[in-house]
BAFI-3210 file (N, C-alpha, C; in Angstrom, 3 decimals, decimal comma, padded with zeros to 6 digits):
// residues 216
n [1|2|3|4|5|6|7|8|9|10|11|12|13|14|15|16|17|18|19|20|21|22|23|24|25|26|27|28|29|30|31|32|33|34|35|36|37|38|39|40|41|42|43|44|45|46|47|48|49|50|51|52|53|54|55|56|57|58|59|60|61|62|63|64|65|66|67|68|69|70|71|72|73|74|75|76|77|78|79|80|81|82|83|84|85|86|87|88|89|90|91|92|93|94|95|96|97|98|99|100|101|102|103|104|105|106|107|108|109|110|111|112|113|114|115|116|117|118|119|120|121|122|123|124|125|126|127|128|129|130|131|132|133|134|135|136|137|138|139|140|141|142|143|144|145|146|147|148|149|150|151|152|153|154|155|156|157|158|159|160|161|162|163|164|165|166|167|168|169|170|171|172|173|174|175|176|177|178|179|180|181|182|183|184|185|186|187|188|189|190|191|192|193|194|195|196|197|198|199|200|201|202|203|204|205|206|207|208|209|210|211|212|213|214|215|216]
n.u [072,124|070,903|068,669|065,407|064,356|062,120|062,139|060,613|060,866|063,035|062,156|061,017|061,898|059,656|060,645|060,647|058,246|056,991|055,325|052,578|051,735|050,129|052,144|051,427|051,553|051,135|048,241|047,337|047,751|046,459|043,860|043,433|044,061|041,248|039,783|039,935|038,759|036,493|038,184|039,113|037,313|036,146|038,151|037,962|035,547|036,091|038,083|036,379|034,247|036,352|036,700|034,093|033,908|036,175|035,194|032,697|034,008|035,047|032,948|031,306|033,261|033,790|030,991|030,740|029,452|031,680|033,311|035,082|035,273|032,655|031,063|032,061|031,107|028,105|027,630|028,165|026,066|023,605|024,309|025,537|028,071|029,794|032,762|034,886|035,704|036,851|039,059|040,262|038,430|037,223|035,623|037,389|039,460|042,801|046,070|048,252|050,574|050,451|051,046|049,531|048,848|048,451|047,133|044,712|044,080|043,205|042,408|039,153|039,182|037,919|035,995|033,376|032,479|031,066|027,161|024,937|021,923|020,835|023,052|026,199|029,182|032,274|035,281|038,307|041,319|044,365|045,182|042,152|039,449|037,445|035,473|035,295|034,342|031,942|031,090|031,207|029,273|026,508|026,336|026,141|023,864|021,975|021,999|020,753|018,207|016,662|014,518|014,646|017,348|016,419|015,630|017,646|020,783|023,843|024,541|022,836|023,902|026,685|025,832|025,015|027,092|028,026|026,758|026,642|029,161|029,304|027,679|028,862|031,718|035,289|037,837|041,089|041,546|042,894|044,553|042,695|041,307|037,734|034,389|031,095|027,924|024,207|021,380|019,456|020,436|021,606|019,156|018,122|020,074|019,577|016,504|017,275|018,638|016,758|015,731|016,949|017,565|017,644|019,419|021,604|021,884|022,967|025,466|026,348|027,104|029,610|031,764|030,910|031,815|034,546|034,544|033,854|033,211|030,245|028,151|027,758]
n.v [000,834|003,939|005,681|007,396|010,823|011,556|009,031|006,661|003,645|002,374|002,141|-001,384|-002,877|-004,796|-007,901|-009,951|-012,083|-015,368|-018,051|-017,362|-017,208|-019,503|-022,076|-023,007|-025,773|-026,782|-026,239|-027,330|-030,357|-030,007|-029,968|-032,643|-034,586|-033,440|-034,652|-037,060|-039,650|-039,251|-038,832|-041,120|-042,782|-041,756|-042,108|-045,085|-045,450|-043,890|-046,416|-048,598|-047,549|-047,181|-050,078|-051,090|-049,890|-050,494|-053,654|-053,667|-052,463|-054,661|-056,816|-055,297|-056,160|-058,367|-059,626|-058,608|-058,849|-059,988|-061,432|-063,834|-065,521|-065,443|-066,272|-069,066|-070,146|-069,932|-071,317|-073,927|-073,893|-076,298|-078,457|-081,132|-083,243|-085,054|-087,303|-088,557|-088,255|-089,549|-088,369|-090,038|-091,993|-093,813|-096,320|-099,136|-097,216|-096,167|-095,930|-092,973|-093,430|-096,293|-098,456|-098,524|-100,622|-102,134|-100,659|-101,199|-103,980|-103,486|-103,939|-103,401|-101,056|-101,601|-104,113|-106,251|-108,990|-110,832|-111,433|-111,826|-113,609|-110,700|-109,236|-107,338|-108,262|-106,907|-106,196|-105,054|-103,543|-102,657|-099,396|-098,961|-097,370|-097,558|-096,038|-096,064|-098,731|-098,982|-097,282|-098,894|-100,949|-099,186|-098,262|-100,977|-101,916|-099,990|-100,275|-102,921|-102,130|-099,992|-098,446|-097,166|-095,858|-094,049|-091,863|-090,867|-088,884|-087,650|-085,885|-087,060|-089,543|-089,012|-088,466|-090,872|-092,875|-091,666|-092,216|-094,713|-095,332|-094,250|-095,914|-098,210|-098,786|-096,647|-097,125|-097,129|-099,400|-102,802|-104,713|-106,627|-107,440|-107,291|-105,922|-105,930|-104,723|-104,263|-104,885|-103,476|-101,762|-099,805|-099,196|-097,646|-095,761|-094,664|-093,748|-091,771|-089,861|-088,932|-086,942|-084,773|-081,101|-078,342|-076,870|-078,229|-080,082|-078,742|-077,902|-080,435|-080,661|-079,857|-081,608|-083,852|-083,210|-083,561|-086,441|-087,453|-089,887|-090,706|-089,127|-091,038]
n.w [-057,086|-057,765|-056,728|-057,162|-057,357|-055,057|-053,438|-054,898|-055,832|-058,279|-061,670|-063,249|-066,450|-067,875|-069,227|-072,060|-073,247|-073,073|-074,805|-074,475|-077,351|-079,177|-081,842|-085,064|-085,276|-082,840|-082,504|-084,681|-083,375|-081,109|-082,190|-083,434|-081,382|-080,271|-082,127|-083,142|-083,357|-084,940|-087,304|-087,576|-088,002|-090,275|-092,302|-092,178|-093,255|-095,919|-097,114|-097,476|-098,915|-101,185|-101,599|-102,234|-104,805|-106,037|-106,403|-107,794|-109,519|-110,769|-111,017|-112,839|-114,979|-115,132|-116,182|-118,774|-121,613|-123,654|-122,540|-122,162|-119,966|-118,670|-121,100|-121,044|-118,774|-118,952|-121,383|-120,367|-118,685|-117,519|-119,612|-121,211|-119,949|-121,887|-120,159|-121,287|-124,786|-127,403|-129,375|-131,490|-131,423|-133,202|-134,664|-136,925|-137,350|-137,956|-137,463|-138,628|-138,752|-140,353|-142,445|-146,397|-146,916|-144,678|-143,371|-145,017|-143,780|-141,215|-137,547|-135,914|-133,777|-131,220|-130,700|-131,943|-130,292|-129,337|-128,851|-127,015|-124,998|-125,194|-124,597|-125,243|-126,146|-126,266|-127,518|-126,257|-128,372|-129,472|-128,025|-127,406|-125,144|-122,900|-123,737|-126,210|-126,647|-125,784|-127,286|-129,829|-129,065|-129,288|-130,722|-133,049|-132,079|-132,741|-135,473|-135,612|-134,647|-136,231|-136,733|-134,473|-134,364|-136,259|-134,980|-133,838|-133,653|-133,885|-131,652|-129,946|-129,847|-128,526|-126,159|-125,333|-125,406|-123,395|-121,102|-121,114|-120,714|-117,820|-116,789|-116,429|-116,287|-115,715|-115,974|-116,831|-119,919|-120,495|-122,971|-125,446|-123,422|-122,331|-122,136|-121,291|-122,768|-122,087|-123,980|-122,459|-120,529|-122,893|-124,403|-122,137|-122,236|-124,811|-124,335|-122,486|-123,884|-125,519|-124,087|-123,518|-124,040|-126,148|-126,104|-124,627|-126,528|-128,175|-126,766|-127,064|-129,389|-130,598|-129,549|-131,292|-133,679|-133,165|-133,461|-136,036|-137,267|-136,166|-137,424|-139,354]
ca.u [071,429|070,305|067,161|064,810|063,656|060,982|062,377|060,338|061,561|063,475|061,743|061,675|061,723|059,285|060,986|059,620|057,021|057,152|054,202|051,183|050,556|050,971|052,084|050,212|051,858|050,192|046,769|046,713|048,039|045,264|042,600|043,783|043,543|039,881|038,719|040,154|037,477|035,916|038,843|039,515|036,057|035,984|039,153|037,403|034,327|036,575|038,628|035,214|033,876|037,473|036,509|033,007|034,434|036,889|034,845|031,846|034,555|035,939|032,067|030,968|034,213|033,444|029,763|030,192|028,973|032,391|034,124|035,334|034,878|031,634|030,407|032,133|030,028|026,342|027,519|027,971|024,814|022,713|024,997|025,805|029,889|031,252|034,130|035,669|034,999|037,955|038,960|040,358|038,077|036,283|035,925|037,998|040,405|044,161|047,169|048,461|051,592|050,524|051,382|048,383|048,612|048,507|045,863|043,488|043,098|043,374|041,191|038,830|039,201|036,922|035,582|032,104|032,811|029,438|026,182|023,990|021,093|020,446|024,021|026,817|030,575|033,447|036,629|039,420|042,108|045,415|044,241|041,211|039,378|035,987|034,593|035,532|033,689|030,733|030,568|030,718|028,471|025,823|026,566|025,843|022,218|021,342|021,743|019,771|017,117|017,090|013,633|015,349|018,631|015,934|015,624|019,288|021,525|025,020|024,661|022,659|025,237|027,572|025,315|024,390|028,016|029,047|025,752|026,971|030,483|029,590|026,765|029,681|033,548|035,887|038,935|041,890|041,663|044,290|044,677|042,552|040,068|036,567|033,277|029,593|026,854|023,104|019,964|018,476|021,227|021,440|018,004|017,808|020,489|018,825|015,434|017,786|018,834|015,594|015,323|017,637|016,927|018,192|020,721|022,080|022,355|024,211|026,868|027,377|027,308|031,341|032,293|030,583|032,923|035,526|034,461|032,787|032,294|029,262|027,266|027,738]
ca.v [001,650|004,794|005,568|008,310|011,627|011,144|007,838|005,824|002,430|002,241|001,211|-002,335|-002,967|-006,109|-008,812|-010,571|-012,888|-016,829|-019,163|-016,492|-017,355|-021,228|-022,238|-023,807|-027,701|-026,988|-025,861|-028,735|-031,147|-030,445|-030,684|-034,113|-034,841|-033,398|-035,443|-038,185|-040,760|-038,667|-038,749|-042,595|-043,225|-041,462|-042,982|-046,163|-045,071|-043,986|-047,443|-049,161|-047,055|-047,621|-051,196|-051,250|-049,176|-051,923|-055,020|-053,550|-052,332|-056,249|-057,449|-054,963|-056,694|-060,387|-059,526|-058,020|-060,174|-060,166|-061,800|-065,364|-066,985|-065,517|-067,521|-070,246|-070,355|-069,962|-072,255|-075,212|-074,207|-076,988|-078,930|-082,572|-083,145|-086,211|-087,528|-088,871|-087,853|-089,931|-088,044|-091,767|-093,262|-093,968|-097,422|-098,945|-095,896|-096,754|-095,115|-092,371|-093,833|-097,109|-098,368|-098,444|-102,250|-102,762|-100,093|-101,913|-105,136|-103,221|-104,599|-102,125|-100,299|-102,006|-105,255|-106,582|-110,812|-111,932|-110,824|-113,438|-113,229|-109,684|-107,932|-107,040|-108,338|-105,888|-106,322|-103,971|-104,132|-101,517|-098,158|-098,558|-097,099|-097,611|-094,421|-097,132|-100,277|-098,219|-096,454|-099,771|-101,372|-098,446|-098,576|-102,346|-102,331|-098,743|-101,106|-103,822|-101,221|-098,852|-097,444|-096,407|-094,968|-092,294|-090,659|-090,404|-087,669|-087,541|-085,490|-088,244|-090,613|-088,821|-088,438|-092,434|-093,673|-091,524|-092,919|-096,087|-095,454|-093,793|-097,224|-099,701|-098,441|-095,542|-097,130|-097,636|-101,000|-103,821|-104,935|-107,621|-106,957|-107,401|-105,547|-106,211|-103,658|-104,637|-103,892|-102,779|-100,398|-099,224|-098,590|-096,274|-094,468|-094,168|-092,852|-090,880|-088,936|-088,029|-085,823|-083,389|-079,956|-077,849|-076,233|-079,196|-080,848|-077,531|-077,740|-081,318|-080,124|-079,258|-082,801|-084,678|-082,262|-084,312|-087,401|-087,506|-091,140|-090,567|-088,776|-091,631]
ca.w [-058,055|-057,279|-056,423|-058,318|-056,843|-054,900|-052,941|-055,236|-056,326|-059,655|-062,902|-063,957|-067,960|-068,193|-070,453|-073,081|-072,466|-073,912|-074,581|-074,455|-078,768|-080,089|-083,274|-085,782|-084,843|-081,367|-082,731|-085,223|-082,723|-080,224|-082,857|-084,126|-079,928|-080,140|-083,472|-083,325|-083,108|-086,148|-088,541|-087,863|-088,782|-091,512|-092,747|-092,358|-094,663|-097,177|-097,050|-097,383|-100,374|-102,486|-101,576|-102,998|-106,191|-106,768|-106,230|-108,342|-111,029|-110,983|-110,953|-114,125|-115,834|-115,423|-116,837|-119,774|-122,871|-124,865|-121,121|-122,508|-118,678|-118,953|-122,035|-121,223|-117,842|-119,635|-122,278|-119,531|-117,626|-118,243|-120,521|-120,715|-120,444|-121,661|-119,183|-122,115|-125,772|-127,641|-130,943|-132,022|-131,314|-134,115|-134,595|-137,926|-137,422|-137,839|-137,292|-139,468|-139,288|-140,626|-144,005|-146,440|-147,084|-143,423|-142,718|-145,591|-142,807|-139,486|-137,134|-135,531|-131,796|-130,664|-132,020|-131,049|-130,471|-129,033|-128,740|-126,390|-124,110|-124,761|-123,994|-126,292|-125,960|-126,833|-126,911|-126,469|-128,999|-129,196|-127,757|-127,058|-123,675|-122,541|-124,854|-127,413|-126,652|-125,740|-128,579|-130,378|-128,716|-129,389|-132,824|-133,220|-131,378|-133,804|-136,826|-135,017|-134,358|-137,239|-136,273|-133,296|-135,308|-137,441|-133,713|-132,531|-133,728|-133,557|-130,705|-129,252|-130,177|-128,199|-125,045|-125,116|-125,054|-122,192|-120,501|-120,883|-119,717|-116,523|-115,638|-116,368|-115,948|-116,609|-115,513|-118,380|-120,111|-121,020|-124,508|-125,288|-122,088|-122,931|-121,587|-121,791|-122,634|-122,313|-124,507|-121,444|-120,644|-124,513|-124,565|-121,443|-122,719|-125,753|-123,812|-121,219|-124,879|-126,389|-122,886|-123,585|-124,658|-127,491|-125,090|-124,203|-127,936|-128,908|-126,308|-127,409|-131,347|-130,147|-129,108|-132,254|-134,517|-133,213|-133,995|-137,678|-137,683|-135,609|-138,473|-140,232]
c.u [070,806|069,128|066,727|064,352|062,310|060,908|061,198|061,397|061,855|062,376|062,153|061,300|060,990|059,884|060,213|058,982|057,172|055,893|052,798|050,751|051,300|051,117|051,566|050,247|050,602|048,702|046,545|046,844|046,845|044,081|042,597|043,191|041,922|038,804|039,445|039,850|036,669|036,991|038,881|037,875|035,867|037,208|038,691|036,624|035,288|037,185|037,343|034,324|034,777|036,897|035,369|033,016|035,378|036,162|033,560|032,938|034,495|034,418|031,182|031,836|034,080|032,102|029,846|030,138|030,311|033,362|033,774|034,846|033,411|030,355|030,744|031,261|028,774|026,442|027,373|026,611|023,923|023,392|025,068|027,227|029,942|032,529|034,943|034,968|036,657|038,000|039,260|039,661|036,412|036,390|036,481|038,476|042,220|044,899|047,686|049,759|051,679|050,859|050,015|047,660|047,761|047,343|044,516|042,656|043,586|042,165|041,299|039,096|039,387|036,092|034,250|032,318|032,029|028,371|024,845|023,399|021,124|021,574|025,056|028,354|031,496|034,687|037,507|040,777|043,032|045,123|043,030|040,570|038,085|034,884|034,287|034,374|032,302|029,916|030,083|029,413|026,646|025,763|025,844|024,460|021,470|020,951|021,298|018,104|016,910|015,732|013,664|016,341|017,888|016,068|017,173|019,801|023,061|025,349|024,351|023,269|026,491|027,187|024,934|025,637|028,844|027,727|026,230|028,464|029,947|028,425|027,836|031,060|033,945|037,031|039,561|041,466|042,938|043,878|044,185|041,157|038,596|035,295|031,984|028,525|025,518|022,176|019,613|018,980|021,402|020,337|017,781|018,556|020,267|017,608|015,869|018,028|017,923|015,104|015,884|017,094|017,609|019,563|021,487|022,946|023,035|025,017|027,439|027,861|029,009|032,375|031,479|031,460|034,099|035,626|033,526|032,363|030,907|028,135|027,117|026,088]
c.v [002,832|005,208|006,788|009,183|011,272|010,021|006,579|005,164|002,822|001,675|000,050|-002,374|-004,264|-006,564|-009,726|-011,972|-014,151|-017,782|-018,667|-017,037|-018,382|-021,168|-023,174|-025,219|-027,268|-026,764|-026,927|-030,011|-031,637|-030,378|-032,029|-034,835|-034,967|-034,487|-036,211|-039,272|-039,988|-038,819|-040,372|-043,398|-042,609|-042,279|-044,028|-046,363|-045,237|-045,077|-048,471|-048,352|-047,519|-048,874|-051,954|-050,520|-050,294|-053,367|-054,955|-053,645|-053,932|-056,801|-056,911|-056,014|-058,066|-060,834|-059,331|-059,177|-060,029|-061,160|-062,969|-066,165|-067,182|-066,826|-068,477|-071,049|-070,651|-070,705|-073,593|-074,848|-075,520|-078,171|-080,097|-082,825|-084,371|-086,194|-087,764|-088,959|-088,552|-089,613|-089,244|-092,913|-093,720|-095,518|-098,003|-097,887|-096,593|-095,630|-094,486|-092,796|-095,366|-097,303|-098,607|-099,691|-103,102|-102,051|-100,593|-103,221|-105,004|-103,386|-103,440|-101,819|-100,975|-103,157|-106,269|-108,207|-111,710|-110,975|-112,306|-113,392|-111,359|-108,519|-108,365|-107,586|-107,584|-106,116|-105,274|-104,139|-102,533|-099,855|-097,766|-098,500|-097,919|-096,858|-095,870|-098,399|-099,757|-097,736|-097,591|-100,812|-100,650|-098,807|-099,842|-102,443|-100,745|-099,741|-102,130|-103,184|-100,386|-098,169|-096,582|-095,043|-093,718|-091,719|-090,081|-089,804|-088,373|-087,252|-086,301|-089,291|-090,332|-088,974|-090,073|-093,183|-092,772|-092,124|-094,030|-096,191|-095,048|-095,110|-098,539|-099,037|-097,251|-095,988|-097,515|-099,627|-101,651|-104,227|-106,300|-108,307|-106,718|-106,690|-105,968|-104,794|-104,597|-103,960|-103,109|-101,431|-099,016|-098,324|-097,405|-094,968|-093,607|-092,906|-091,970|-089,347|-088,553|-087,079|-084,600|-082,327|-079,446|-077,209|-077,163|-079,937|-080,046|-077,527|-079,365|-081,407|-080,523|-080,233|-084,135|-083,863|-083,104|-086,150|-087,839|-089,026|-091,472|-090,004|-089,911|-092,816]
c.w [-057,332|-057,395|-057,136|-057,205|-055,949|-053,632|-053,699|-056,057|-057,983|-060,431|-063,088|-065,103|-067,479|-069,600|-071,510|-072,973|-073,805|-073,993|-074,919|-076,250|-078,796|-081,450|-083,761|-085,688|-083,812|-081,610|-083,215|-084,113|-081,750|-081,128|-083,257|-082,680|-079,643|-081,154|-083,787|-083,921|-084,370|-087,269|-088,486|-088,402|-089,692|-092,700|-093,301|-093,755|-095,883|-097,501|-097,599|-098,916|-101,600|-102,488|-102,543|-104,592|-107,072|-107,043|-107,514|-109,928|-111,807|-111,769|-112,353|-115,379|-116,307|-116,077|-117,949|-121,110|-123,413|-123,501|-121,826|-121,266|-118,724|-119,820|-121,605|-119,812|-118,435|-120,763|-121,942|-118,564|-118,411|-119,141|-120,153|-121,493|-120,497|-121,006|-120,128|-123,886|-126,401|-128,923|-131,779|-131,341|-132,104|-134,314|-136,583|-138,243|-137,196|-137,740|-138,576|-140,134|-139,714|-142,449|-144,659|-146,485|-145,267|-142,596|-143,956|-144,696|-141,829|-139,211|-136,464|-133,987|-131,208|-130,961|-130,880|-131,395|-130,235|-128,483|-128,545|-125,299|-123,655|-124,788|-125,271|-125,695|-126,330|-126,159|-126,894|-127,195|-128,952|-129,014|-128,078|-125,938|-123,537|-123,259|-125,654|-127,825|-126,299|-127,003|-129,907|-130,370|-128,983|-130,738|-133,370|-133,176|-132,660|-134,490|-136,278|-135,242|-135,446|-137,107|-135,130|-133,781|-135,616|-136,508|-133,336|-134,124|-133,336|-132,132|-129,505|-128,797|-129,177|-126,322|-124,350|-124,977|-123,726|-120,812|-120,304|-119,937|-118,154|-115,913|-116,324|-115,500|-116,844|-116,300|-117,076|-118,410|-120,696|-122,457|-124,718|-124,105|-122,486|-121,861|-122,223|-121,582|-123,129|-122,820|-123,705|-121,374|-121,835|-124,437|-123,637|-121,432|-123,716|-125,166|-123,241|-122,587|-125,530|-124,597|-122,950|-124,365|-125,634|-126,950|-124,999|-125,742|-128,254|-128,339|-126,486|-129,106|-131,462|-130,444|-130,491|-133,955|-134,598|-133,531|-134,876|-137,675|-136,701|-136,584|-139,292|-140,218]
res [x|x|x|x|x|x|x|x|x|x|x|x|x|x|x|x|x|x|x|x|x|x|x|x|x|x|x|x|x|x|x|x|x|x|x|x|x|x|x|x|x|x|x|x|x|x|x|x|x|x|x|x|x|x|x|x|x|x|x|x|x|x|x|x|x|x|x|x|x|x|x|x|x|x|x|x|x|x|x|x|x|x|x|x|x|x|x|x|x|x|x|x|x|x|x|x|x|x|x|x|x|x|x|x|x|x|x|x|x|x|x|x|x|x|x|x|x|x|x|x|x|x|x|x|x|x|x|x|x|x|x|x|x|x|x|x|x|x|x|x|x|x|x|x|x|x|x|x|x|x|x|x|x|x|x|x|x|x|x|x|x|x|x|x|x|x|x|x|x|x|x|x|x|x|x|x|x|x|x|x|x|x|x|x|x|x|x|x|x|x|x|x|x|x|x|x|x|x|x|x|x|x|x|x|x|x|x|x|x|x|x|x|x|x|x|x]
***
């Protein structure tokens, strides 16, 4: 190349230069680098707020007075559940599918066979449980007592034979299988039922619905 007047050195063109401005990946990239530890905790937060938004939503939902689980919670607070409430088991109750000749001298449930030193005999005759012979047995000592009877209630009635079932037996019975209930027992289920409260007699209102021969 030939050289320029002068003996100074040729011109060089400087070429174009690479790297001097970043693009916007590389800017965001190294901020993500710098705040890191700030976005993942914030992340968090927000993860933790949805959380408390959902759990409250859920917790307004299960409150509100028209919420069926609801009631049916504050209707058992307090309540007294019969284990066994037997819609047949009314005592002199026969089968629907009996004939009428044959349901005029059906023998009952439950059939009371001796009553000696105090306690009650019951027998168990074709489907009947323990509700059954209880319930008979209650029944029997009322009309013994009938200044007793003016106090008890249906509802009572219903609370005094599951008293009795749960201080003898709940297991199934055989046909024919006999239990004993005592005054003594009777009676404290009697006293155990003038304890209850009005709360209590109304959630067994429910369970004496189903078996009318208790008003009787």
């Amino acid at each position: 190349m030939e050289q320029l007047k002068g003996g100074k050195e040729p011109l060089m063109m400087s070429g174009p230069k690479f790297g001097e401005k970043e693009g916007w990946w590389s800017r965001f990239a190294k901020w993500m680098g710098r705040n890191r530890s700030n976005l993942i905790l914030s992340v968090i937060g927000i993860l933790i707020i949805i959380g408390g938004i959902y759990l409250y939503s859920n917790y307004q939902k299960s409150n509100q007075p028209g919420n069926p689980e609801q009631q049916t919670q504050q209707n058992d607070q307090g309540a007294v559940k019969p284990e066994q409430v037997n819609i047949g088991g009314q005592t002199n109750q026969t089968s629907q599918n009996q004939p009428a000749s044959a349901a005029a001298g059906a023998v009952s449930i439950a059939e009371i066979v001796n009553y000696q030193n105090g306690t009650y005999t019951v027998k168990a005759n074709r489907g009947a449980g323990v509700t059954h012979l209880a319930r008979a047995a209650a029944k029997q000592y009322l009309e013994a007592h009938q200044d007793v009877k003016k106090i008890v209630t249906p509802e009572h009635k219903i609370y005094i034979e599951d008293y009795l079932v749960k201080h003898t037996s709940t297991a199934a019975l055989a046909v024919g299988q006999q239990m004993q209930f005592s005054d003594d027992l009777i009676k404290q289920a009697i006293d155990s039922s003038q304890k209850l409260n009005q709360n209590q007699l109304k959630n067994l209102h429910k369970y004496v619905l189903l078996v009318p021969s208790l008003s009787g």
